[in-house]
C-alpha positions in Angstrom: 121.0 126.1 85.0 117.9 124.4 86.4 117.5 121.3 87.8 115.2 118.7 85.8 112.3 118.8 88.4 112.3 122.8 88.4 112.3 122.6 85.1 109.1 119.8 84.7 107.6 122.3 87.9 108.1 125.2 85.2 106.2 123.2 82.3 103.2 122.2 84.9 102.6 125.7 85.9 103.0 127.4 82.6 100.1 124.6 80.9 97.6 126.6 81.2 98.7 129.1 79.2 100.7 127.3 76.5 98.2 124.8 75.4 98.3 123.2 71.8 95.2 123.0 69.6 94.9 119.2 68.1 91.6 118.6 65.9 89.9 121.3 68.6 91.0 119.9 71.6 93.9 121.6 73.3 96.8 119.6 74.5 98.8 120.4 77.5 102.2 120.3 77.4 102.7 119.1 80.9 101.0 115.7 79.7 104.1 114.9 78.1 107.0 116.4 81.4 105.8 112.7 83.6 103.1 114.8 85.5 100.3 112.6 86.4 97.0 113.3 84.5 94.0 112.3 85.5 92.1 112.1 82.4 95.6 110.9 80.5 96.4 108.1 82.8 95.7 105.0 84.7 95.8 105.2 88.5 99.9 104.4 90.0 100.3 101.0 91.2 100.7 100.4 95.0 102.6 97.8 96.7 102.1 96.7 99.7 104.4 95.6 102.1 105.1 91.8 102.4 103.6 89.9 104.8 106.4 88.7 107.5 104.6 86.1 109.2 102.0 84.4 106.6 99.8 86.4 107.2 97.8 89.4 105.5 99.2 93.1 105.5 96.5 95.4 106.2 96.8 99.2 105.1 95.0 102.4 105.8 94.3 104.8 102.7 97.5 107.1 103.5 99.3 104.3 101.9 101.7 103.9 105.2 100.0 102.6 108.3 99.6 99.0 107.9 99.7 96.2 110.0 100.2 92.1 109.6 96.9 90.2 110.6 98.4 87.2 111.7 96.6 83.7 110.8 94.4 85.2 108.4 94.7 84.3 104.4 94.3 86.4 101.5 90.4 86.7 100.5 89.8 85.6 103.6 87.3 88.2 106.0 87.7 88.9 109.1 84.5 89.0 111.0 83.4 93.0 112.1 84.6 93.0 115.6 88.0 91.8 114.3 88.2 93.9 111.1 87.2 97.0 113.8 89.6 95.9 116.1 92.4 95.9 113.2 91.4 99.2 111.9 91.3 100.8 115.5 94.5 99.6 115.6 95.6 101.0 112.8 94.5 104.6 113.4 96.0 104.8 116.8 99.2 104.1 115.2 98.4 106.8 112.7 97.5 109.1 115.6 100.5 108.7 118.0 102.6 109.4 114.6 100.6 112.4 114.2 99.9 113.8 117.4 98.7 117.7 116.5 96.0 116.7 114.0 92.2 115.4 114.3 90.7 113.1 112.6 86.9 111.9 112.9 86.3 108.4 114.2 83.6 106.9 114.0 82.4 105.7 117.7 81.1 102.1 116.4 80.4 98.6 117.6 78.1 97.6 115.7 77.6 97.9 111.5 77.0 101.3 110.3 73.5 101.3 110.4 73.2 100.3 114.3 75.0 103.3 115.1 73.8 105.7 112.9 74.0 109.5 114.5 70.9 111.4 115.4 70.2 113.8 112.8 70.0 116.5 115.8 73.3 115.9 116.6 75.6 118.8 116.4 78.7 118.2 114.2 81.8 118.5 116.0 84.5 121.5 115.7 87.6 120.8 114.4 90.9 123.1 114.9 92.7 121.6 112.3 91.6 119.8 108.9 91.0 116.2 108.7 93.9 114.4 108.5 97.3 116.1 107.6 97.4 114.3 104.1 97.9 118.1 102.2 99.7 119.8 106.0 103.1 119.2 104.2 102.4 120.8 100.5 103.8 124.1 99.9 102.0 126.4 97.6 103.7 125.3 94.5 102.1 122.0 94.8 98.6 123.8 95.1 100.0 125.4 92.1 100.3 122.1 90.0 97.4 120.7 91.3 95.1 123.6 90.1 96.7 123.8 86.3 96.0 120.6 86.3 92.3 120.6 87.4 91.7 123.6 85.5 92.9 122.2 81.9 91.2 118.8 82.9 87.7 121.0 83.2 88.9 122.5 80.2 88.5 119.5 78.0 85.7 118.8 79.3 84.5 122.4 78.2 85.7 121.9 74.6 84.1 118.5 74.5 80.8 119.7 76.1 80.5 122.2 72.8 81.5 120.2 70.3 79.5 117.9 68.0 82.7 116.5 66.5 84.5 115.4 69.7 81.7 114.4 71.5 81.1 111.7 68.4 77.3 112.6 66.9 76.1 112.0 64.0 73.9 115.2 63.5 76.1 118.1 64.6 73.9 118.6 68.0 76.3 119.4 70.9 75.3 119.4 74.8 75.9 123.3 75.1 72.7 123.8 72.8 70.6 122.7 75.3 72.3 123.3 78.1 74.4 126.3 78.0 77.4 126.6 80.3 75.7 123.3 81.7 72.7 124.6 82.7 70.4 122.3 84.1 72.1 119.4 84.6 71.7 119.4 88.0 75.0 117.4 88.9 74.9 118.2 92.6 71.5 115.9 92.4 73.1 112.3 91.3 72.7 109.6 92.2 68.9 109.7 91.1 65.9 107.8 89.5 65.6 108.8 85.4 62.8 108.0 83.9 64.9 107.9 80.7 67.3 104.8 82.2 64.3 102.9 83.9 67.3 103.2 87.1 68.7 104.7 89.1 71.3 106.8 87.5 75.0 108.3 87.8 75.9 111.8 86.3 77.9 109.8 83.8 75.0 107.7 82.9 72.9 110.6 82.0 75.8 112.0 79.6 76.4 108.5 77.9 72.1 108.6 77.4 72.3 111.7 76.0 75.0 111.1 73.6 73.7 108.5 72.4 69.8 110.0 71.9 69.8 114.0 71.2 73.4 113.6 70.1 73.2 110.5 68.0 76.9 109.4 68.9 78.1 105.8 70.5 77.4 105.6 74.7 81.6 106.0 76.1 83.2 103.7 78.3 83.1 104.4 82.2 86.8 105.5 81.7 87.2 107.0 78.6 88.7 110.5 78.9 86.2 112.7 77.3 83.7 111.1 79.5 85.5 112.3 82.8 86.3 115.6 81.1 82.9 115.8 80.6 81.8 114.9 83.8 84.3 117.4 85.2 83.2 120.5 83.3 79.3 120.1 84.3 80.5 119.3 87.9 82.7 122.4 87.8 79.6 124.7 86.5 78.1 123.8 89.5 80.8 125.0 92.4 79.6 125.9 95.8 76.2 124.2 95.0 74.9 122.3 97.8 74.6 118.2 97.4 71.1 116.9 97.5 71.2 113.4 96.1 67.5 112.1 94.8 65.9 115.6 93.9 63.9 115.8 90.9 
């Protein structure tokens, strides 16, 4: 007999093919094993650890590393040379833990724009990724992770090409002017429209064009179809250079 988290591993890696149609929108059946989803769900809550000494627990994004900044209160910041100092401090504990991987620090002293690198400098070789924050996955987990991103694109696919979910008025869907997301340009947001009078996210441009060609209501920032959306047309545009600005 399997054990329950081979058998929720067995649901994630068999969505893909065993999706459920609901009013044109297929349904995954992992959404309901206790995977997380990102178009499904609200990002996990973190706690960090308590303070010891009355003062404020500073963490670094693995979710581990932290340190206590004695003296100083919560909301209160720390000036740049002491917020540097803390964060230095931080990654040297991260690197003695983690002694065979790189990581790219950056050499400053000043705030980012004093110490900006020359754009002739050459980038530096690494011999192992960036962190280790995937070094102890197996394959399954890559697995999980790409059913999931592939069904997430995949609502964003159905949505994309359909009137009805993407809420207009006049049965006009994205695909018919942009087929297979032609066009939309992803890789070139954030960027001036003349459309918005500002400058624009991808997501912006979708909410302006529901609401105009489509004749539908704009979607909030966080709304599911609207990252589905904004998944599909990024998807479309895989191994495409990123050149913010460009008309």
């Amino acid at each position: 007999m399997k054990s329950q988290p081979k058998l929720i591993a067995a649901a994630i890696l068999s969505a893909v093919a065993g999706g459920a149609i609901v009013g044109g929108w297929t349904i995954y059946p992992y959404a309901r094993a206790g995977a997380t989803v990102a178009y499904a769900q609200s990002a996990p809550t973190h706690t960090v650890p308590p303070a010891k000494h009355g003062g404020v627990v500073v963490e670094l994004c693995d979710g581990v590393t932290h340190t206590e900044v004695t003296g100083l209160k919560p909301g209160q910041p720390m000036s740049h040379a002491q917020a540097l100092a803390v964060t230095s401090k931080l990654m040297a504990e991260w690197q003695r833990m983690h002694p065979g991987e790189k990581w790219i620090m950056a050499q400053a002293s000043e705030p980012p724009a004093a110490a900006a690198a020359p754009a002739s400098a050459p980038a530096p070789k690494l011999k192992s990724q960036q962190g280790d924050t995937y070094a102890s996955f197996h394959n399954r987990d890559y697995k999980i992770w790409k059913a999931e991103t592939d069904a997430f694109v995949e609502q964003g696919n159905q949505i994309f090409h359909s009137a009805k979910l993407l809420g207009g008025t006049i049965g006009v869907s994205c695909d018919m002017c942009h087929p297979n997301a032609a066009n939309t340009h992803p890789e070139t947001y954030p960027k001036y429209q003349e459309q918005l009078q500002k400058v624009a996210l991808l997501r912006d441009m979708i909410n302006w064009c529901i609401e105009n060609p489509v004749k539908g209501k704009s979607l909030d920032p966080n709304d599911p179809k609207l990252r589905a959306l904004e998944a599909y047309i990024l998807a479309q545009r895989k191994g495409t250079p990123l050149d913010y600005g460009k008309h």
